[in-house]
Residue frames as qw, qx, qy, qz and C-alpha x, y, z in Angstrom:
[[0.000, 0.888, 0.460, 0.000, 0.00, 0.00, 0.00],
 [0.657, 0.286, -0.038, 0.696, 0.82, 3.14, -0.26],
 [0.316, -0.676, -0.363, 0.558, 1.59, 6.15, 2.27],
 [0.026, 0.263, -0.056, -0.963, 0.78, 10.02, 2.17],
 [0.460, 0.425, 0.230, -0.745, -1.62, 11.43, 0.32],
 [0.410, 0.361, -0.593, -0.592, -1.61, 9.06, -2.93],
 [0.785, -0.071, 0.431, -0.439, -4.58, 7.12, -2.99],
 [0.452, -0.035, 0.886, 0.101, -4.39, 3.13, -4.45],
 [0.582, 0.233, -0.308, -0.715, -5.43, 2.83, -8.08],
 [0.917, -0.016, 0.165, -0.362, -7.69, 0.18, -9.02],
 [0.884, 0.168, -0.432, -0.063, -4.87, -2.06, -10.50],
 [0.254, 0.297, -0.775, 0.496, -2.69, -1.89, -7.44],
 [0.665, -0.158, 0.141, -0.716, -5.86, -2.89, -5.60],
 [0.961, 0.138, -0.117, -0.211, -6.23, -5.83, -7.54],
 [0.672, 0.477, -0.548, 0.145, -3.00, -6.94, -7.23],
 [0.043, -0.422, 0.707, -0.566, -2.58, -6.37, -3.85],
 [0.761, -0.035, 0.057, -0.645, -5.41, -8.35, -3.52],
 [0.812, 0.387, -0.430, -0.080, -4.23, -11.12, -5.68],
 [0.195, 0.513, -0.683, 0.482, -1.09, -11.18, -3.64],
 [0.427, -0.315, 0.604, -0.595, -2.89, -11.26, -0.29],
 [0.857, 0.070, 0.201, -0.469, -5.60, -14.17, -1.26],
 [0.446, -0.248, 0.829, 0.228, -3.30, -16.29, -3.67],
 [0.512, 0.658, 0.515, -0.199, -5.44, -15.58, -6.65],
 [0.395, 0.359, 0.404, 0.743, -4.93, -14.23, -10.44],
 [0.040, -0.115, 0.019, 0.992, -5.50, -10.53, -10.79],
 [0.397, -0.095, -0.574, -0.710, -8.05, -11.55, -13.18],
 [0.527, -0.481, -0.700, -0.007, -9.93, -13.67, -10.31],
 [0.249, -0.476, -0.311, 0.784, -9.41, -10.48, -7.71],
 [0.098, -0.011, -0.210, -0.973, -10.82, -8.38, -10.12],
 [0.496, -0.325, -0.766, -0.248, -14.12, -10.88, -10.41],
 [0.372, -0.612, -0.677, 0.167, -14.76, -10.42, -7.01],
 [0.079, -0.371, -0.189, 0.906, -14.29, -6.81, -6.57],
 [0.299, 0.024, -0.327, -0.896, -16.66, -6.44, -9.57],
 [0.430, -0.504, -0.747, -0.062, -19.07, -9.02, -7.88],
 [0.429, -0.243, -0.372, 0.786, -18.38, -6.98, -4.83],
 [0.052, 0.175, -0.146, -0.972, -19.54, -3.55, -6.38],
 [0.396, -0.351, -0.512, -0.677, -22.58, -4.86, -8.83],
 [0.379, -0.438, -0.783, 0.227, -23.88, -6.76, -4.91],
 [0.252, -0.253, -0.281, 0.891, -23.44, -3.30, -3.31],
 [0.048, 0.059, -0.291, -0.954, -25.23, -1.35, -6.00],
 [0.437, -0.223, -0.700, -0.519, -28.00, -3.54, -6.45],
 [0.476, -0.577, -0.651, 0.127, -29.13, -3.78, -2.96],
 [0.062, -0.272, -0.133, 0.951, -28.44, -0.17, -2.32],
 [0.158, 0.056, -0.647, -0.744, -30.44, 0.28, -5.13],
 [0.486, -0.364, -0.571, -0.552, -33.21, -1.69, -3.93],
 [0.610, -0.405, -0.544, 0.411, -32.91, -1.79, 0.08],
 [0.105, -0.966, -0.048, -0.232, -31.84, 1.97, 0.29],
 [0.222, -0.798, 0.541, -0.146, -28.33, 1.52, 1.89],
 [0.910, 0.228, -0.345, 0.029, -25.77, -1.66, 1.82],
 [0.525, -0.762, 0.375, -0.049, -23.43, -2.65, 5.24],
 [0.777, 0.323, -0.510, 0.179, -19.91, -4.26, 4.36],
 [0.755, -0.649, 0.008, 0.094, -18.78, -5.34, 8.45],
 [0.680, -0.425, 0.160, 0.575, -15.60, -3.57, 9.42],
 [0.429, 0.260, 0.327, 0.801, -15.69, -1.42, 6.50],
 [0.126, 0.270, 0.185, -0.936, -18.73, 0.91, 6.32],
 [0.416, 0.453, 0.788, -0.011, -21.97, 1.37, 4.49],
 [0.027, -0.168, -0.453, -0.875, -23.40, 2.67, 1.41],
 [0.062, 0.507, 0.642, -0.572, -26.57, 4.82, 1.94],
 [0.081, 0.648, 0.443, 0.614, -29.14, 5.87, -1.54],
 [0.033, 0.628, 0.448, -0.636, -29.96, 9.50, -0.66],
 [0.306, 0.747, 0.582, 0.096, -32.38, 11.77, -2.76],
 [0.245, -0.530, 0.055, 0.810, -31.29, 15.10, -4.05],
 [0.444, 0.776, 0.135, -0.428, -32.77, 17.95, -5.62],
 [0.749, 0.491, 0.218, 0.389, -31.63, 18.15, -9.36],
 [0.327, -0.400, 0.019, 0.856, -28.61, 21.10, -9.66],
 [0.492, 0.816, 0.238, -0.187, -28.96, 23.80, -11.80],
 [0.754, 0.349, 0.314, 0.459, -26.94, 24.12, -14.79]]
């Protein structure tokens, strides 16, 4: 990982993933993109989505902006 202010891009994610689990990139990517569509879709239809030890996602409603 990496320290200061430069956040992790999505393939040093996956790899670091990979690494940690013993898995292809390509099979760490699979579940982060299971991971994400699970998240969306039950946000999506529940109104908010808890991952334990991480945090939750939480649909909120907002006016439209003006252009």
């Amino acid at each position: 990982m990496k320290k200061g202010n430069k956040t992790m891009t999505k393939s040093e994610l996956l790899q670091a993933l990979a690494d940690k689990l013993g898995k292809t990139r390509k099979e760490a990517g699979e579940m982060v993109e299971a991971l994400v569509a699970l998240a969306y879709a039950t946000t999506k239809k529940e109104g908010e989505f808890t991952l334990p030890g991480l945090g939750k996602l939480v649909k909120k409603n907002r006016l439209a902006r003006m252009g």
